[in-house]
C-alpha positions in Angstrom: 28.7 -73.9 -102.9 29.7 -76.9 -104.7 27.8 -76.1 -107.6 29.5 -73.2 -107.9 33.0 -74.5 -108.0 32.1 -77.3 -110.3 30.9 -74.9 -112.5 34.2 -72.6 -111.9 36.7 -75.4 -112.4 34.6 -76.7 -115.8 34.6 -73.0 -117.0 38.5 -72.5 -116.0 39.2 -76.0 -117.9 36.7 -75.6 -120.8 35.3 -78.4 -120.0 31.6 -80.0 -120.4 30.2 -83.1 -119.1 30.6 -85.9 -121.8 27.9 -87.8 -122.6 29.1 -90.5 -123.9 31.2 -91.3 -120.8 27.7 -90.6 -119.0 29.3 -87.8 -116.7 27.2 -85.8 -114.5 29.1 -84.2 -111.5 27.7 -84.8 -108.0 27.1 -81.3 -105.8 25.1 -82.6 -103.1 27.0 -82.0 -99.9 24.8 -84.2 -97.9 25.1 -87.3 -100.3 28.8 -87.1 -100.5 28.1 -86.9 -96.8 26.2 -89.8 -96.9 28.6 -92.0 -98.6 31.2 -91.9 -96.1 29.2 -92.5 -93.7 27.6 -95.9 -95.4 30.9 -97.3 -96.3 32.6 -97.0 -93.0 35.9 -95.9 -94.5 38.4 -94.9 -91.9 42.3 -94.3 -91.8 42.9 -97.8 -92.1 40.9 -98.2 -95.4 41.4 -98.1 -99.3 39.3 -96.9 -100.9 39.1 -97.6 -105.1 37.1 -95.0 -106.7 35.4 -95.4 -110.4 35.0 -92.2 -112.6 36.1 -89.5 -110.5 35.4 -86.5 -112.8 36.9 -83.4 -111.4 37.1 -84.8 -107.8 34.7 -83.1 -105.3 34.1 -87.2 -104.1 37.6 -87.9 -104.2 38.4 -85.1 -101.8 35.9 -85.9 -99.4 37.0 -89.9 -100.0 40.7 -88.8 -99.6 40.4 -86.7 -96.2 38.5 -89.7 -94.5 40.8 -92.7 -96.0 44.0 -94.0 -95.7 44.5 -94.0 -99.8 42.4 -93.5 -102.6 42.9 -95.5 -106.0 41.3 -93.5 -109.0 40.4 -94.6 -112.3 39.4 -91.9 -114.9 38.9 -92.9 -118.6 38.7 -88.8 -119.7 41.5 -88.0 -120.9 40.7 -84.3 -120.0 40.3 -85.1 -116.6 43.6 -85.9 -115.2 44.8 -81.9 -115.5 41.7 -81.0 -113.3 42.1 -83.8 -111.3 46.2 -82.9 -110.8 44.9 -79.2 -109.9 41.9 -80.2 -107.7 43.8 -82.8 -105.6 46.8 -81.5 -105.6 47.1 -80.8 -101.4 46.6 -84.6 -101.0 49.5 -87.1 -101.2 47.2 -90.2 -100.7 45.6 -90.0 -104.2 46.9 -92.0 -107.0 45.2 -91.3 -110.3 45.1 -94.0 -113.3 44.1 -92.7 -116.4 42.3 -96.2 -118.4 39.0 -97.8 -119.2 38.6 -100.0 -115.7 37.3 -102.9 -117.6 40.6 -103.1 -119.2 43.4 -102.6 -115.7 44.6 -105.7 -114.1 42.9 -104.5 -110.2 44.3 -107.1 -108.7 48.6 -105.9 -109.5 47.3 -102.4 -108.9 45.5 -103.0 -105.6 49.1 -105.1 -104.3 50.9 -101.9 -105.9 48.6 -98.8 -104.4 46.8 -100.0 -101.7 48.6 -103.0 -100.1 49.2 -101.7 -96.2 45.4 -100.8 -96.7 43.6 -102.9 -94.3 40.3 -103.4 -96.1 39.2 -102.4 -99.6 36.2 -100.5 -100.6 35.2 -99.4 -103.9 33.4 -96.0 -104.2 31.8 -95.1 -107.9 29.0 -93.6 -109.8 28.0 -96.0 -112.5 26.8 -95.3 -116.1 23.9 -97.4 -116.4 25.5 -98.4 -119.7 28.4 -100.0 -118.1 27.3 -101.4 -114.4 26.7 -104.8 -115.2 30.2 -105.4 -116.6 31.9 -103.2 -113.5 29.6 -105.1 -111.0 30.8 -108.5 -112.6 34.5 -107.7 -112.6 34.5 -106.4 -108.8 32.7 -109.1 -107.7 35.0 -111.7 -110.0 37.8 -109.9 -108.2 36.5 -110.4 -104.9 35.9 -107.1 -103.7 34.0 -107.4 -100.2 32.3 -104.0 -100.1 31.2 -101.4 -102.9 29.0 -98.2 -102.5 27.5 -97.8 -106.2 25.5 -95.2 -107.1 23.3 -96.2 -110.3 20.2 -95.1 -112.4 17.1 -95.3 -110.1 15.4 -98.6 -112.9 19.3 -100.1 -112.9 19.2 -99.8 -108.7 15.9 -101.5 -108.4 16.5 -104.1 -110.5 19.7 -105.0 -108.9 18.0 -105.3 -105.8 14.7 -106.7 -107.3 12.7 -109.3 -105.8 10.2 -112.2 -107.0 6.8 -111.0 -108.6 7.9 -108.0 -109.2 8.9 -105.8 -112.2 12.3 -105.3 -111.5 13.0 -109.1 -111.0 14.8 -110.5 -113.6 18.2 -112.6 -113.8 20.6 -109.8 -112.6 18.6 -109.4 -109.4 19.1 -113.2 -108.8 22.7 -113.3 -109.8 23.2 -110.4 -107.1 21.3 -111.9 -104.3 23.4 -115.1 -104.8 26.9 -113.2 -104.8 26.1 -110.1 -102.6 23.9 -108.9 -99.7 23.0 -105.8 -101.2 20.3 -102.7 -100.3 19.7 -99.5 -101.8 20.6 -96.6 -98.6 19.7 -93.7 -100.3 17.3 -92.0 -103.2 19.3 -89.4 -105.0 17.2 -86.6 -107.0 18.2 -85.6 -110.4 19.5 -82.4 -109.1 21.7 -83.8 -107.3 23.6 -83.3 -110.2 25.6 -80.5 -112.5 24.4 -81.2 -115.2 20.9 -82.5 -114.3 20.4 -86.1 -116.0 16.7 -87.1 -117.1 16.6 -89.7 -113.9 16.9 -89.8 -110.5 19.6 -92.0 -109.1 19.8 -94.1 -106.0 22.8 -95.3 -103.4 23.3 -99.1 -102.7 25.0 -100.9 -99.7 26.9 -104.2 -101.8 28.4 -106.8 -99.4 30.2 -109.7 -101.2 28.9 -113.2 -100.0 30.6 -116.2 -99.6 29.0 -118.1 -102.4 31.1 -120.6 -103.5 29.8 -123.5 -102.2 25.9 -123.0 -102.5 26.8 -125.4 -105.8 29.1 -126.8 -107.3 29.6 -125.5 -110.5 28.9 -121.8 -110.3 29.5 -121.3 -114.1 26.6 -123.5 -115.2 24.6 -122.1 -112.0 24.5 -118.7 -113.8 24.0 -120.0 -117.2 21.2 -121.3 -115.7 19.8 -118.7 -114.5 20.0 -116.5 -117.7 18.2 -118.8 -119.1 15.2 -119.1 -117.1 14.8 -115.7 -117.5 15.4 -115.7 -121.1 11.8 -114.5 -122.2 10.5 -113.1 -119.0 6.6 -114.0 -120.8 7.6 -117.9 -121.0 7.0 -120.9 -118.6 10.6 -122.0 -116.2 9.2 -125.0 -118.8 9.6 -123.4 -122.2 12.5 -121.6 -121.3 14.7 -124.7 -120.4 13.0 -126.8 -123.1 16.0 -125.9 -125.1 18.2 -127.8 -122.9 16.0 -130.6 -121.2 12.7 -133.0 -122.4 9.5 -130.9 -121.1 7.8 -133.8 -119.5 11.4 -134.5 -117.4 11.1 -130.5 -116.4 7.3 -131.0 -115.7 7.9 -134.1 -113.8 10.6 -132.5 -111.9 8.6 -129.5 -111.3 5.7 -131.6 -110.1 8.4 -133.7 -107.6 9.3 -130.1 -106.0 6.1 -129.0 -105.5 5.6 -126.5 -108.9 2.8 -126.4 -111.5 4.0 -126.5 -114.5 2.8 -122.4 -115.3 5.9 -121.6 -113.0 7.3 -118.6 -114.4 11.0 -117.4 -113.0 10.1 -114.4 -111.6 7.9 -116.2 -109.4 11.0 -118.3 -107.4 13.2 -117.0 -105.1 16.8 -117.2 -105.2 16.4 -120.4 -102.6 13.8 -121.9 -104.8 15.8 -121.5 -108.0 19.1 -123.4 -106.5 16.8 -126.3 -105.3 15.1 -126.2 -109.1 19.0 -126.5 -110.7 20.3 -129.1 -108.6 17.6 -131.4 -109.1 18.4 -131.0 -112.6 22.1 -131.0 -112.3 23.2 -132.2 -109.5 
């Protein structure tokens, strides 16, 4: 059924999915479904929503929250959105690039007798490193992302495998995060070339695991730098090899230690010695 009026309310607007915004409309009942349910919204919660397209989500968001915050970069959008959502007074619409609005004045402004926060959005692969990163800079406690299937598992990635790389150790550091749910391809209007999957991200409290976050995440970039190099060679840059050996020795390493091998635990004990 919601194929169907996806494909009525496209047709009525003479619309078609943009590529380069990387839209693909969602018309699986039990995934929307599915999301609610994960994110616990209520009638006490916010909810901000990224990329709402023509608003089947935003409906489904909208009946079960308190408010819903949209942000829709297609220009196009906003009439269908207008028309879609039109029975709900709880939806406020912002038509801008979300890297480039000022969340925290909009959350006071929209959603301020909201008792919790939640953000709600279906991620270009493209563009969910820089969305994570603002959300989590802004100190949003939950998000239900829904991501390409490679992007998901390396967010959640862990140490000798594939997907582990500096982005999977960044997000175990900031966030307590899990994928809840696989999401086939034709899930989708129009079908993209990958599947997709749903994951659970809970902001930790991080701040104090060392003291200089900044260089903490410099850091770890740079071990990862060339994922085929030593922890050795890739810091050699910055520090004498025999020191790093040494050091590596002191903790219990062999020298062959490659990142991917060291947990998030290991690699904070690894910087502080060197640092701190």
């Amino acid at each position: 059924m919601i194929v169907h009026r996806t494909k009525e309310i496209l047709k009525k607007y003479h619309l078609q999915a943009k590529k380069k915004y990387g839209q693909n409309f969602l018309i699986n009942a039990h995934i929307l479904d599915k999301i609610v349910e994960t994110s616990e919204i209520d009638k006490t919660s916010g909810v901000i929503e990224i990329g709402p397209g023509i608003g089947t989500l935003t409906e489904v968001l909208a009946i079960n929250s308190k408010r819903v915050l949209c942000y829709e970069i297609d220009k196009d959008m906003i009439e269908v959105l207008n028309d879609t959502l039109s029975n709900y007074d709880n939806i406020k619409i912002i038509c801008n690039d979300f890297l480039k609005v000022n969340l925290k004045d909009d959350i006071e402004k929209y959603l301020k007798d909201c008792e919790n926060i939640i953000v709600v959005a279906n991620l270009p692969y493209y563009i969910t490193t820089p969305i994570l990163f603002k959300l989590m800079k802004e100190n949003i406690q939950r998000m239900i992302i829904m991501v390409q299937k490679e992007v998901g598992m390396r967010l959640v990635g862990k140490p000798n495998t594939k997907d582990y790389n500096a982005l999977s150790v960044i997000m175990a550091y900031k966030t307590k995060s899990k994928i809840f749910a696989h999401v086939s391809r034709n899930s989708f209007f129009p079908a993209p070339n990958v599947d997709s999957v749903l994951l659970d991200i809970k902001l930790l409290k991080s701040d104090s695991i060392v003291n200089n976050e900044g260089e903490f995440l410099k850091f770890v970039e740079t071990i990862f730098m060339q994922r085929r190099k030593t922890l050795v060679n890739n810091l050699a840059r910055n520090f004498d090899k025999e020191k790093i050996i040494e050091i590596l020795s002191t903790l219990g390493y062999e020298k062959d230690i490659r990142a991917e091998q060291l947990s998030l635990t290991e690699i904070v004990n690894i910087y502080k010695t060197l640092y701190e």
